[in-house]
C-alpha positions in Angstrom: 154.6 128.3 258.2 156.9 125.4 257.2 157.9 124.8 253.5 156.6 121.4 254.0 152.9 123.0 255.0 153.0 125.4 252.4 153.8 122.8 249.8 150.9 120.5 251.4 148.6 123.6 251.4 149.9 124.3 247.6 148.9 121.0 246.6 146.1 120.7 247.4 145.1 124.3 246.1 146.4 123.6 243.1 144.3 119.9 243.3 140.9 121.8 244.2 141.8 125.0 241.4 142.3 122.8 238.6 139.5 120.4 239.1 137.1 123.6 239.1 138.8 124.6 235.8 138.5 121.6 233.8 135.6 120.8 231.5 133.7 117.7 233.1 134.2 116.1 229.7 138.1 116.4 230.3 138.0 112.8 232.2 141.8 112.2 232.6 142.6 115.7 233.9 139.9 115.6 236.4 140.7 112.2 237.4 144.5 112.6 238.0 144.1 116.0 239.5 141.4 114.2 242.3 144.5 112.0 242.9 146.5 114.1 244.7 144.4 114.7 247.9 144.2 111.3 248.0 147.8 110.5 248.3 148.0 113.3 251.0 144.8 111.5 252.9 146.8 108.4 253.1 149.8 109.8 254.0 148.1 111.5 256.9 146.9 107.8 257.7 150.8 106.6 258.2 151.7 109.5 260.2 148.4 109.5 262.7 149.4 110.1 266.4 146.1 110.2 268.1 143.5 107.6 267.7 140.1 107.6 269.8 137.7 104.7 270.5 134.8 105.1 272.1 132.4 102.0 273.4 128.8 102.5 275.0 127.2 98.9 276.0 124.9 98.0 278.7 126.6 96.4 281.6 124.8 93.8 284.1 128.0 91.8 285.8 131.5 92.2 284.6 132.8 92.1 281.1 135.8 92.6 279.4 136.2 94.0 276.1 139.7 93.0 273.8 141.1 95.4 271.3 143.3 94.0 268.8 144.5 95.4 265.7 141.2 96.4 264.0 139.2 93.6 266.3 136.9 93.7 269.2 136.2 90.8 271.6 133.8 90.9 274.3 134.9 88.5 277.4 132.2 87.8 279.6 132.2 86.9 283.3 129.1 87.4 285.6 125.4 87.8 285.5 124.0 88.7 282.1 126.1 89.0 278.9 127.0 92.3 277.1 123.2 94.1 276.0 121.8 90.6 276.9 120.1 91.6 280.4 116.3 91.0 280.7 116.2 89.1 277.2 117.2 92.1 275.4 120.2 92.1 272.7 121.4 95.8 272.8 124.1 97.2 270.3 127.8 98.0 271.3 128.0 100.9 269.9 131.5 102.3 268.5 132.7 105.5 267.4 136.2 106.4 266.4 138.5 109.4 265.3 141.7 109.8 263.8 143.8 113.1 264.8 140.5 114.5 265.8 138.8 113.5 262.2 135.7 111.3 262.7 136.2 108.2 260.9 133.4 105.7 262.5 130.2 107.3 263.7 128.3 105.1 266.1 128.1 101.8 265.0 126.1 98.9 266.2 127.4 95.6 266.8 125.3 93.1 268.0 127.5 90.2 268.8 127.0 86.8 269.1 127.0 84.3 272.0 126.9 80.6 272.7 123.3 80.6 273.1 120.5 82.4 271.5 117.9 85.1 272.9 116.5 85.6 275.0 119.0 83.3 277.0 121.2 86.1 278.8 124.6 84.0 278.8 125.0 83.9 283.0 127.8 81.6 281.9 131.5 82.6 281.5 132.0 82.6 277.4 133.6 84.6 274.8 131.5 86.6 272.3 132.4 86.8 268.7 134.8 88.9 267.1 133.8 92.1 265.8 136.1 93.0 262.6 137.0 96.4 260.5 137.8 98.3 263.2 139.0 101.3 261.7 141.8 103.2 262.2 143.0 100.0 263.3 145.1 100.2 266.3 149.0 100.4 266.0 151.0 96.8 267.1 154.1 99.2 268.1 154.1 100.2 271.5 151.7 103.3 272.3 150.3 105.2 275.3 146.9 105.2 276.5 144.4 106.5 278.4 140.5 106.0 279.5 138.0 108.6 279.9 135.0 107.8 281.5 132.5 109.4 280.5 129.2 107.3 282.0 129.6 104.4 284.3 127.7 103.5 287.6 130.6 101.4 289.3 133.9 100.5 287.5 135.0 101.0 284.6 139.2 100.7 283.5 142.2 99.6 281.9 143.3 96.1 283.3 146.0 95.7 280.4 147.7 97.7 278.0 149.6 97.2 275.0 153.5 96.4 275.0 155.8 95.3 272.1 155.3 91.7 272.6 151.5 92.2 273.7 149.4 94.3 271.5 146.2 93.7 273.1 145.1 96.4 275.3 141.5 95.1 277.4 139.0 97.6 278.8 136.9 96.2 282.0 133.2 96.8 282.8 132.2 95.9 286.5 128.8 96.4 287.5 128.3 93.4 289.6 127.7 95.1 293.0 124.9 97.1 292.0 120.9 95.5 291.0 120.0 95.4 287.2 122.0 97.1 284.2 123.4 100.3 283.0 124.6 101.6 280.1 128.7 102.2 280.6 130.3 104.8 278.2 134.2 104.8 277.5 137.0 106.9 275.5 140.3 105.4 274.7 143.2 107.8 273.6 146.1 106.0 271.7 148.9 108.1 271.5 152.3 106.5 269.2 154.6 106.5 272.2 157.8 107.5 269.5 157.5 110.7 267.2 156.6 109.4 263.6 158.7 111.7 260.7 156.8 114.2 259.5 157.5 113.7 255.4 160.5 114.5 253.7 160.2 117.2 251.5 161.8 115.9 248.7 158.8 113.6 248.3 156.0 116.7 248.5 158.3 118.2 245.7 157.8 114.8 244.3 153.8 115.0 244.8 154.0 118.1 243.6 155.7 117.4 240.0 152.7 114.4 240.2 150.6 117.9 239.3 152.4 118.7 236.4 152.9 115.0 235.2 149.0 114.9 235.3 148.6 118.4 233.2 151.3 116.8 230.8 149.3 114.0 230.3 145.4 115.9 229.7 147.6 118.0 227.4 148.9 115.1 224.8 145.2 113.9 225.4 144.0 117.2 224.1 146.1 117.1 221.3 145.1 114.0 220.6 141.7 114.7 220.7 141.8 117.9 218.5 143.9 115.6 215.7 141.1 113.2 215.6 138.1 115.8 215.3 140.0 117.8 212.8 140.4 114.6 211.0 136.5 113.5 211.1 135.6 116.7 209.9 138.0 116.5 206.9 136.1 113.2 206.1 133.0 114.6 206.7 134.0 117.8 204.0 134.9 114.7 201.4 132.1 113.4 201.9 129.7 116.2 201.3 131.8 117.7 198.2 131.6 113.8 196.4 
């Protein structure tokens, strides 16, 4: 193992020890200690390499979903509108990962069209934008790649995201085929350059953030114990007068 993992693996062991140590009246240490994994669940944020998004909708004619940045935009073209088929307004649902960590866990989105229900939308129109798409994905240039995991006809990736173009836009094609179906895609995006892992210089940093925090519950200690020794002195005064 790496001295950056075992400093990672220290920290938060010495995070997680602590915490379990400390009285639950000891606010500060508690509070700074929880800190810590924190800071290392962010970081991991910056460095993610793998990002999944999955989209289940029911499909009557062709659609077009957009993915931008932590936005979703449905594009519709033929027959009945995204869930809209038969007078019905089904969910897009959406579930995401981050390096294999589930972050969103099938969400609905109804969106909304031009026209109310139970009007289907046979009309070329743009949905609304869905927003808080999280992890949001990356504007540099990345790799991806569609899984499909449930579609009738066609489903695939008609445009991918560059340096000047971060849009990437996913296609749904059931026009040839009678009624609807519920289509089910999985987007990989992969950060096309190798992201630094951390320096370790700044783990050595995170971890003198430990004894910074210890420092700090011990002058509050101190400070404590001063104040009850004094109250009780005051008390004693007042019991002898």
């Amino acid at each position: 193992m790496s001295i950056k993992s075992r400093l990672k693996n220290l920290i938060h062991e010495l995070s997680l020890q602590t915490y379990k140590k400390v009285s639950p009246d000891s606010f500060p240490l508690r509070w700074s200690v929880l800190i810590l994994p924190v800071i290392l669940s962010h970081a991991g944020q910056v460095l993610a390499g793998s990002i999944t998004l999955e989209i289940s909708a029911l499909i009557d004619g062709r659609d077009r979903l957009i993915i931008q940045g932590d936005t979703l935009q449905w594009h519709h073209f033929d027959f009945a509108a995204v869930g809209r088929h038969s007078g019905r307004n089904e969910p897009t649902i959406i579930r995401t990962t981050l390096n294999g960590t589930l972050v969103m866990d099938h969400v609905n989105w109804i969106p909304d069209w031009p026209l109310p229900l139970p009007d289907e939308i046979r009309v070329e129109t743009f949905s609304s934008v869905f927003t808080g798409l999280t992890p949001a994905i990356p504007s540099q240039d990345i790799s991806v790649t569609l899984q499909v995991i449930n579609a009738r006809s066609i489903l695939q990736l008609v445009q991918l995201p560059t340096a000047n173009n971060s849009l990437t836009i996913l296609e749904f094609d059931d026009n040839v085929l009678g009624g609807s179906a519920q289509y089910d895609g999985l987007l990989t995006f992969t950060t096309a350059q190798p992201v630094a892992e951390p320096s370790t210089s700044s783990l050595v940093g995170l971890l003198g953030l430990s004894g910074v925090s210890v420092l700090v519950y011990r002058t509050w200690q101190r400070q404590r114990s001063k104040k009850s020794g004094s109250d009780s002195n005051l008390e004693g005064d007042r019991i002898a007068s």
